[in-house]
N, C-alpha and C positions, 0 to 999 in steps of 0.2 A: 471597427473590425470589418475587413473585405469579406467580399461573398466567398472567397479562395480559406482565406484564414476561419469563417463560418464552417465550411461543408468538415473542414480539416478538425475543428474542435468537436462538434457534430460525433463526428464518426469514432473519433478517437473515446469520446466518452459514451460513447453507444458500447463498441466493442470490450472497452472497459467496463462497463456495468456488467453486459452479458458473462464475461469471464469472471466475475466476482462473484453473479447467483448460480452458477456450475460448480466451480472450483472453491470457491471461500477468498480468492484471491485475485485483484488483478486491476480496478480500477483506476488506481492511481500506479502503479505501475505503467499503463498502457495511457491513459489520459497524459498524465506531470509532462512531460516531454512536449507535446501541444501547448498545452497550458499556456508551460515558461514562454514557448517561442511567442505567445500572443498577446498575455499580460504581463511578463516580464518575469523575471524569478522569485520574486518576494510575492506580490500578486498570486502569481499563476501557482506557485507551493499551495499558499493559502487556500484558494479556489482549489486545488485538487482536494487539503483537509478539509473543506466542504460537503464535498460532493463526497468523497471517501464514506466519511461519518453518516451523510446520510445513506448512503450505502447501506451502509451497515445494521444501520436502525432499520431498514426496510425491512434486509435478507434476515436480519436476526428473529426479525417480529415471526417471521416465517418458521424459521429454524430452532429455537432456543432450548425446546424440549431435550435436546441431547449435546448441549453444550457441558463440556468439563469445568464447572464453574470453579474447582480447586487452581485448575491449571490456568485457567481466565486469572485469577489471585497472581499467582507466581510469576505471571508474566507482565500483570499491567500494573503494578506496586510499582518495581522497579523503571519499567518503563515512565510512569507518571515523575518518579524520581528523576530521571534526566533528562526529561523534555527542558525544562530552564537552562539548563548546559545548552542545548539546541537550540534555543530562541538564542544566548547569548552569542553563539557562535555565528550565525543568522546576523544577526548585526552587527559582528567585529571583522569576518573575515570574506574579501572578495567572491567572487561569485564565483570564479572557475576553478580555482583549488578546493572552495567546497563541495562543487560539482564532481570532482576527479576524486574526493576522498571517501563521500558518500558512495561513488558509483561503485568504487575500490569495494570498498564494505559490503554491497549487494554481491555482486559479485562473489566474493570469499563467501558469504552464506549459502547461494546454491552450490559452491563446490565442497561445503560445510556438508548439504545434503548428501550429495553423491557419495561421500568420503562415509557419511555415518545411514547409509542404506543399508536395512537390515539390522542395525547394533541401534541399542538405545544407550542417552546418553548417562554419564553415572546416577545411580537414584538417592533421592535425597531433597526434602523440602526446598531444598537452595536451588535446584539445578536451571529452575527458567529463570536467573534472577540474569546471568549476562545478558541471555539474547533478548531477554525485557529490557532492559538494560538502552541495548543497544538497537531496539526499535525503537524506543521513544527518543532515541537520539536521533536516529536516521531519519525518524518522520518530522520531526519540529523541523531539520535542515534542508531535506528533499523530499517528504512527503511516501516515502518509500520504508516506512516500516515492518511492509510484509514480509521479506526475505524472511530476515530472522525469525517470524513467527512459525514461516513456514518452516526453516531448517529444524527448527526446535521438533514443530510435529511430526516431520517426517523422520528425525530420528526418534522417537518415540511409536511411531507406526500406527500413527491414526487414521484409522478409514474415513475416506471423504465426506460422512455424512454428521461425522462426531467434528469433524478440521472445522467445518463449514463455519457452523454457529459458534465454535470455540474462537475460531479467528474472530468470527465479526467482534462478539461481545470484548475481544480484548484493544480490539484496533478502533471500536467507536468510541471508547473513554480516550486511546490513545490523539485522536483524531480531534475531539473536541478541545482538550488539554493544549496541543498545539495550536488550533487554531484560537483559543484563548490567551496563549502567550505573546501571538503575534496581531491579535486582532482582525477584523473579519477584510476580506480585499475590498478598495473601492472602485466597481467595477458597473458600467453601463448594466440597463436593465436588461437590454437584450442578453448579453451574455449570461445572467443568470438563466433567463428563458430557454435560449438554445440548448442550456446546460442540463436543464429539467428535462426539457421534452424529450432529450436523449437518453438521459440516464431510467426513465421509467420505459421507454420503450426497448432500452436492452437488458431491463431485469423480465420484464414480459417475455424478448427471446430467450433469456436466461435459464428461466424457470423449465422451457420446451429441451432446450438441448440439455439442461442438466439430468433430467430424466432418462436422457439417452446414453449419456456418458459412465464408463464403466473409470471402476475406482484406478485404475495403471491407467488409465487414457487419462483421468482428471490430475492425478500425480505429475504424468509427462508435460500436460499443459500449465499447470501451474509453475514449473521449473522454469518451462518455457518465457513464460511472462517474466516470470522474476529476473529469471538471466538478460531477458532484453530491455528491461528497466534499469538491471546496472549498466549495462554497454551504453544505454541512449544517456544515463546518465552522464559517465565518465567520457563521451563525444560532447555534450552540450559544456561538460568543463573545460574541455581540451580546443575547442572554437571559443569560449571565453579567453584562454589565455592567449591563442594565436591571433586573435581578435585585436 
């Protein structure tokens, strides 16, 4: 790995960490994109559900006290249910139309949110069972299962401090489950190391700016992420196929 492709994965899982102990959301969004370009897209997926999950255990160790553990159920059941669909798919089909279908699917989630601001979705034990569903799909193929968890909370109108640990607790099982399917990346030591140093020193800035962050600002940036995780996704597809 060059000193160039170093400062670039660096930074990308620094700012990634930090968006994840504010928002609930954002690591692998903001990371996967690096990742892929450095250890390749199988690899670099993998290494994102790494880093994700440990994520998650860290923020969650922090947070858990006011996780919805019913809603954690309804959404990682189903999701743990189609992670083997996304390992399969992971292995049968090229790398840029999985790219361009998952980015597709991120995508359609935040404008899932925008569209169900304000409205929740219909009530009923079933109701996380799609976008469970279809995060544990999205995550075993690009790492990118947030979308949906978040469109889920945000039509349901959870305040950021309830999203937080509700996400992590549902995306660390989700995280582990995938990287389980696909097996862990084999990757230099150093690149775990970089990977570390970064990821604990943007849950430390994390933790400063989350304190700061008001609940519409942490909404807005979580979108934020999410939407530029589908676009970078659906461009790293579309440079596969032109490719």
């Amino acid at each position: 790995m060059s000193l160039l492709e170093t400062v670039l994965v660096a930074a990308a899982v620094l700012l990634g960490a930090l968006t994840q102990r504010a928002t609930g959301l954002g690591l692998a969004l903001v990371s996967a994109p690096f990742l892929v370009l450095v250890a390749g897209p199988v690899a670099g997926v993998s290494l994102s559900n790494a880093l994700a999950g440990s994520t998650c255990a860290l923020v969650l160790a922090r947070t858990w006290r006011r996780a919805l553990w019913r809603e954690v159920a309804l959404l990682a059941l189903p999701a743990l249910a189609a992670i083997p669909l996304g390992v399969l798919v992971v292995r049968t089909l090229p790398d840029g139309p999985l790219l361009v279908t998952v980015g597709v699917l991120s995508v359609a989630a935040v404008s899932l949110v925008l569209l169900s601001r304000g409205r929740e979705l219909p009530h009923g034990r079933w109701a996380g069972v799609p976008a469970g569903a279809l995060a544990g799909f999205m995550n075993a193929t690009a790492g990118v299962g947030g979308p949906m968890v978040s469109a889920y909370a945000m039509s349901r109108n959870w305040p950021l401090p309830v999203f937080i640990p509700t996400a992590q607790a549902t995306l660390l099982g989700v995280n582990l489950a995938s990287l389980a399917g696909k097996g862990p990346p084999d990757l230099p030591l150093s690149v775990w190391l970089v990977c570390a140093a970064a990821l604990a020193t943007g849950l430390l800035a994390g933790e400063v700016v989350g304190r700061r962050l008001g609940a519409d600002r942490g909404r807005r940036l979580v979108l934020a992420v999410a939407l530029a995780g589908g676009c970078a996704a659906i461009a790293r597809g579309v440079a596969e196929l032109s490719g």
